[in-house]
N, C-alpha and C positions, 0 to 999 in steps of 0.2 A: 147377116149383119154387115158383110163388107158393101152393101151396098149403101146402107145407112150413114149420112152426112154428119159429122162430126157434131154440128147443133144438136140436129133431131138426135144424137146419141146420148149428148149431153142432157138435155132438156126429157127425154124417156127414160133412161139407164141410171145415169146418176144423182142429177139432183135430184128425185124422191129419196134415194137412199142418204145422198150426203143432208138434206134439210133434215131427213130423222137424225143423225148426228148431230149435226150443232143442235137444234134442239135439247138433245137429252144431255148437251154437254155443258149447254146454258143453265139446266134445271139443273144437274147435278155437280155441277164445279168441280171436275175430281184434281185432286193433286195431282194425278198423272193422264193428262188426257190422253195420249198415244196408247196407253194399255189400256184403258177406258175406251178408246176406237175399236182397238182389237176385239177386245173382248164383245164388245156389242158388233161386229161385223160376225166373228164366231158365233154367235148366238143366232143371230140372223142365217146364218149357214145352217148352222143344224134344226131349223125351223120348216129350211123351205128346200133346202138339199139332203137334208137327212136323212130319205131313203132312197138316194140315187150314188149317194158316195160308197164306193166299194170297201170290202173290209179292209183290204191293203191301203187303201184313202183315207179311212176311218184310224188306220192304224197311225201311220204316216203323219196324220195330224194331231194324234194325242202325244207322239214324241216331239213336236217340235213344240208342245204348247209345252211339254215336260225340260226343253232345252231353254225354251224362254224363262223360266223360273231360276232353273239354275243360272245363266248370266245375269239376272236380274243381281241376284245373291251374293254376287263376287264385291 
């Protein structure tokens, strides 16, 4: 990938993923889009990296969704 131009990373990499974003952000108007991104980026991770993330990974990331709540909370 370092060899990959910034366009062509753009244009492969992310816009497919960010157009699903707005998209689903246009359809569902959340009160809170940022945790609305999250959450649908999460989702997408555990779809398509599900069985490559290690259990330490796997762990790792249930606590920090567990830390997001609780500042959320404050």
């Amino acid at each position: 990938m370092n060899k990959m131009k910034k366009k062509e990373y753009i244009e492969k990499i992310l816009k497919p993923i960010l157009d699903d974003i707005m998209l689903m952000l246009s359809l569902e108007k959340p009160e809170e889009p940022a945790q609305y991104m999250i959450n649908y980026l999460q989702s997408k991770i555990g779809n398509v990296y599900g069985d490559v993330l290690s259990t330490n990974e796997k762990n790792e990331l249930n606590f920090l969704k567990e830390e997001i709540k609780k500042y959320k909370n404050m």
